[in-house]
N, C-alpha and C positions, 0 to 999 in steps of 0.2 A: 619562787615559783608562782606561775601565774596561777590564780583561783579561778577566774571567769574571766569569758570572754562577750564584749560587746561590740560587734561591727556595725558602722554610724552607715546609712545609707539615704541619697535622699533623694523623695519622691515628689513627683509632680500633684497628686490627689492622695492624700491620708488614709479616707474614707475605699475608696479607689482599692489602695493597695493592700488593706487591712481586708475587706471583701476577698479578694484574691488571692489570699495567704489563708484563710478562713476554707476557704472550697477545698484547699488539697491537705486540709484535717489540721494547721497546725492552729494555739492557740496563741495569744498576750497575755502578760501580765499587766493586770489594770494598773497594779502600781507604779508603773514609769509609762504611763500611757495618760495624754492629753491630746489637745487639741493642734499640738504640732507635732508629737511624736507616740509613734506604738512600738510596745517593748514585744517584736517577735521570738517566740518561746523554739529555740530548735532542739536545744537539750538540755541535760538540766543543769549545766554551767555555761550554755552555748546560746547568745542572743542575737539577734539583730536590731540594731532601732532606727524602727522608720523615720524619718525626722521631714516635714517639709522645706521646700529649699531655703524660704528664706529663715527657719532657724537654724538649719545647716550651718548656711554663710555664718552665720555666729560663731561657731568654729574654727572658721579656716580664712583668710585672706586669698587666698588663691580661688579661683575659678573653678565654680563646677565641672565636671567630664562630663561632654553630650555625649552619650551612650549610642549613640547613633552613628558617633564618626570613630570614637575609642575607647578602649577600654582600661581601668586602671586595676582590680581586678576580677575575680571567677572565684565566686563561695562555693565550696567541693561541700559536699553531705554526704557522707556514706549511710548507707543504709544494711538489712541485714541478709538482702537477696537480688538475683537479677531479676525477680518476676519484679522486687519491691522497687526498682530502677527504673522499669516502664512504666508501673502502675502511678507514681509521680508526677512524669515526665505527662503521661497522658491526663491526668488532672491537670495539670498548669493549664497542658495545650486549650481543654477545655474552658478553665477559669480564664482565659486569653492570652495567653504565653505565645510564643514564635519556640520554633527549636533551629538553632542558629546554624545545626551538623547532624549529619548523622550519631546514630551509636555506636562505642568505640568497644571491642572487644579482644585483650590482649592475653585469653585465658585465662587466665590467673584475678585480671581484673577488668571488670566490665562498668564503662560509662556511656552516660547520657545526657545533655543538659536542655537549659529552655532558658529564655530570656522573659523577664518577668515584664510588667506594663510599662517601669520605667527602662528596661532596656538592660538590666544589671542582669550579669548570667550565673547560673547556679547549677555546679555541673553535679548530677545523680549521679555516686558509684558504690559498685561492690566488689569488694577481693577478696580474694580465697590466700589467703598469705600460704599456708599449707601446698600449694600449685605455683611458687614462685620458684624460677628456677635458682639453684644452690649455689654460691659463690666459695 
């Protein structure tokens, strides 16, 4: 069983992007945070690490994804309300975020997302599991 999760993401400016994640309340942990990478706190088994590109490339032999033309994937958050879905959504947009769609609402579960400075998208939702319908 997995204990924690780290999704590796890499960014064009550090400083940049840690600002930006900073404005819509979330924080880092200093301890896996340097000058190429910050450890984004989303929950308390659930991280992001921003990494610049070129410690990324350290990583992986394959090519970065220009977020601009495609995408490889969409980090879902849930959160614990539809109010708390826009109230997100509308801090990104603020912190400088694009919103790539509308907001999707299926009754039961309602999303939103926004594409961050470097183009990665992060879709806000909330379900009501209790309003899903019964199989």
């Amino acid at each position: 069983m997995v204990s924690q999760i780290f999704v590796n993401l890499p960014v064009k400016d550090l400083n940049k992007s840690v600002e930006f994640f900073t404005k819509l309340g979330f924080k880092f942990n200093p301890k896996f945070t340097d000058k190429n990478a910050a450890c984004l706190i989303l929950g308390k088994n659930i991280f992001a690490m921003l990494l610049i590109k070129k410690f990324f490339k350290t990583f992986t032999k394959k090519e970065i994804t220009d977020t601009k033309k495609s995408k490889e994937v969409i980090n879902a958050l849930a959160v614990g309300s539809r109010k708390e879905v826009g109230e997100l959504v509308h801090k990104a947009v603020k912190a400088g975020a694009t919103t790539p769609r509308d907001p999707q609402d299926y009754g039961w579960m309602y999303g939103w997302g926004f594409a961050d400075l470097d183009g990665h998208l992060w879709e806000v939702f909330y379900m009501d599991e209790s309003k899903m319908e019964k199989k």
